[in-house]
C-alpha positions as CSV (number, residue, x, y, z in Angstrom):
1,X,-106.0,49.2,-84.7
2,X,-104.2,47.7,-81.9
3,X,-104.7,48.9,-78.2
4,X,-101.7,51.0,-76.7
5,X,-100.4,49.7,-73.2
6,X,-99.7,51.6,-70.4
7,X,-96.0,52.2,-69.5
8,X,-95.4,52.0,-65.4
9,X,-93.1,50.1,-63.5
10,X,-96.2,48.1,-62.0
11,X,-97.5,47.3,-65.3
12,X,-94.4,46.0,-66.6
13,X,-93.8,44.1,-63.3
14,X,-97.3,42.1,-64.0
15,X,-96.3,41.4,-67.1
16,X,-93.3,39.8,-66.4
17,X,-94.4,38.1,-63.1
18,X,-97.9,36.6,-65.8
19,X,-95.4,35.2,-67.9
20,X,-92.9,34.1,-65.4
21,X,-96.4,32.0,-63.3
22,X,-97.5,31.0,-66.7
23,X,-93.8,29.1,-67.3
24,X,-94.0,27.6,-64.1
25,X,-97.6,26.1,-63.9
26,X,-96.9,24.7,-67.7
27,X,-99.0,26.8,-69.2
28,X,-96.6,28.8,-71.7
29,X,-93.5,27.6,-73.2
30,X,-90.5,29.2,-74.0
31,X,-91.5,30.2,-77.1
32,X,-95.1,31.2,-76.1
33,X,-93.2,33.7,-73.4
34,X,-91.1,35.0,-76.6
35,X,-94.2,35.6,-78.6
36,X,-96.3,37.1,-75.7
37,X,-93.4,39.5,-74.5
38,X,-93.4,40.2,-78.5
39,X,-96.9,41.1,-79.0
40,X,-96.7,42.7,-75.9
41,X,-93.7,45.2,-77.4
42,X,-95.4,45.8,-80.3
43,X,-98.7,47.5,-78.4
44,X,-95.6,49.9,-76.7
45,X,-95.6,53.5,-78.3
46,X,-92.5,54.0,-79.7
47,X,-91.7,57.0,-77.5
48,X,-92.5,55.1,-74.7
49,X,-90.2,52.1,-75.5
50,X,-87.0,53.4,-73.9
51,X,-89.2,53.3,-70.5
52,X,-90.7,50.0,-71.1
53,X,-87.4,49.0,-71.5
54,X,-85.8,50.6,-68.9
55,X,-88.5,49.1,-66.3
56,X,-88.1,45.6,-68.1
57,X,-84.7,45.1,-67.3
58,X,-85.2,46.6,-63.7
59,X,-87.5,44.2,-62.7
60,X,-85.3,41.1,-64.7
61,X,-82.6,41.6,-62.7
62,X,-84.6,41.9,-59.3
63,X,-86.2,38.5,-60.3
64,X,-82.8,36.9,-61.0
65,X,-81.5,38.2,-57.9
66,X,-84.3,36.9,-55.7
67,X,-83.8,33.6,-57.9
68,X,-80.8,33.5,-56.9
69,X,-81.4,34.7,-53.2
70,X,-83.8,31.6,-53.1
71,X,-81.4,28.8,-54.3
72,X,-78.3,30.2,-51.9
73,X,-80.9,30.1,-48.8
74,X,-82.3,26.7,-49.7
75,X,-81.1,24.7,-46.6
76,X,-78.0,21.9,-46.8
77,X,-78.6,21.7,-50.4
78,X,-75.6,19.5,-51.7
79,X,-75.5,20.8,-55.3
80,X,-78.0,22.7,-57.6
81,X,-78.6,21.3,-61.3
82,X,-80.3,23.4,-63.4
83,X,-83.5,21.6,-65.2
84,X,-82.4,22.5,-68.0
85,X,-78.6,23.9,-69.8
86,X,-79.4,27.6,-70.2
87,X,-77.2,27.8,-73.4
88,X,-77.0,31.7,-74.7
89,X,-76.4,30.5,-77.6
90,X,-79.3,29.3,-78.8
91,X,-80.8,32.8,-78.1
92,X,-79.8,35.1,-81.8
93,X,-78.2,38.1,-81.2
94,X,-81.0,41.0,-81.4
95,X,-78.8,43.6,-83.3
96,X,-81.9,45.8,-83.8
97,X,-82.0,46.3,-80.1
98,X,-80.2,48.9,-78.3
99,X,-79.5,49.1,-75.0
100,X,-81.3,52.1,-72.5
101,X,-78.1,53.0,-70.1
102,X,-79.6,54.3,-66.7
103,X,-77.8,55.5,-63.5
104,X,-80.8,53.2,-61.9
């Protein structure tokens, strides 16, 4: 039987930041990350899941926003090209997912 993971904003921050430094060095590819972050859910109590969630997103959209802080503080840069199209959709709507409103 599989190991339950701990649920803390910390935890969930590491395992986000392990996948992120794993994408960058080359060591995981996109669909590596998906599986991980998969496997990773799965080990998530259920009760625990509208947490996990609720920290997952907080910490996504910190990321992005320092992402984005980086790339609008890069110096005289003439034009930004992505390295890749980011193209949504490509990505399947997850209709068994619901979203976890918080006043966070």
């Amino acid at each position: 039987m599989p190991q339950e993971v701990s649920i803390s904003y910390q935890a969930v921050k590491s395992k986000v930041y392990k996948l992120v430094d794993a994408m960058v060095e080359g060591d995981k590819n996109t669909v590596e990350v998906q599986e991980s972050i998969r496997r990773w859910w799965k080990l998530i109590h259920p009760s625990d899941r509208a947490v996990a969630q609720k920290y997952l997103l907080m910490v996504l959209e910190k990321s992005n926003s320092t992402l984005g802080a980086i790339v609008l503080g890069l110096p005289e840069v003439k034009e930004v090209k992505p390295a890749r199209d980011l193209n949504m959709e490509r990505f399947p709507a997850r209709p068994d997912r619901t979203a976890v409103s918080s006043p966070v």
